[in-house]
N, C-alpha and C positions, 0 to 999 in steps of 0.2 A: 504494500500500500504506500502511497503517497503521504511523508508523514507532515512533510507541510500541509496539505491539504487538510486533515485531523487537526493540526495546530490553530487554521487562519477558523475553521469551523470553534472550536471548543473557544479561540480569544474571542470570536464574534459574541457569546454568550457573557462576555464580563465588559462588554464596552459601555453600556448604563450603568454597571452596578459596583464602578469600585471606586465609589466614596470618594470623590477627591482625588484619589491616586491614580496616576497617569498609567496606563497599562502601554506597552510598544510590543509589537513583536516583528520578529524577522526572521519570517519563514521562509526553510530553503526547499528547493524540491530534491528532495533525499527519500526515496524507496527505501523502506524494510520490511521484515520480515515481523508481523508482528499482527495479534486479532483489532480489529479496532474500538469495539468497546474497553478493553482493557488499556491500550493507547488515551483512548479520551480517558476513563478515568484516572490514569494517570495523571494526565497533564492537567486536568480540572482541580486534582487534590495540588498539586504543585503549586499554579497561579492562585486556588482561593486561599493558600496560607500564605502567600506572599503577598496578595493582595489585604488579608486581614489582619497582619503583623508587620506591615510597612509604615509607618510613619503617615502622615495625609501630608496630600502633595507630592509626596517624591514617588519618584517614577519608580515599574519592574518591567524590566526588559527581559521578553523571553526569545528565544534564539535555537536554532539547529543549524552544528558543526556537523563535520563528518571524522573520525578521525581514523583512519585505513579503514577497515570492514565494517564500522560502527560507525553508529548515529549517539551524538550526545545533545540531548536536550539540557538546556541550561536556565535556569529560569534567577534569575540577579532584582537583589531589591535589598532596604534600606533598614529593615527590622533589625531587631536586637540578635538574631539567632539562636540558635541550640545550644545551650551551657555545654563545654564541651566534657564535661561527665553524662550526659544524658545522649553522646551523638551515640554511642555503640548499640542503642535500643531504641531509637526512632523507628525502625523497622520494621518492630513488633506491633504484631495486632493490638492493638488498643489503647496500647501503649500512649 
């Protein structure tokens, strides 16, 4: 699938809704391998906590690299971040 094409769709759904915060993306047309409901969910959990732990006003820029075989989705904003005792279990469910 076309994973810009999931990106330009899933940022079309935050361009009313992020409070102030400037959302940008720059999506590349980068094919993978991958289902696309799980791609949007992805990327919707990625931009709504970037969009809801960013500061108002400042911008998140999301973006697709390529880097050899891989697609890296990047998604950049201005929040405070993950205490880095808490990054090694962000991952977990529920967590």
């Amino acid at each position: 699938i076309n994973f810009g094409e999931v990106l330009r769709d899933v940022a079309s759904h935050f361009a009313y809704s992020s409070q102030g915060t400037r959302l940008s993306f720059e999506p590349s047309d980068v094919d993978v391998l991958a289902e696309v409901p799980d791609l949007e969910r992805i990327t919707t959990n990625l931009i709504e906590n970037a969009l809801k732990y960013s500061p108002e006003g400042q911008p998140v820029l999301v973006s697709i690299t390529t880097d050899g075989q891989f697609a890296r989705l990047r998604v950049t904003d201005h929040g405070r971040g993950v205490p880095r005792h808490e990054r090694e279990r962000i991952f977990e469910r529920y967590y």
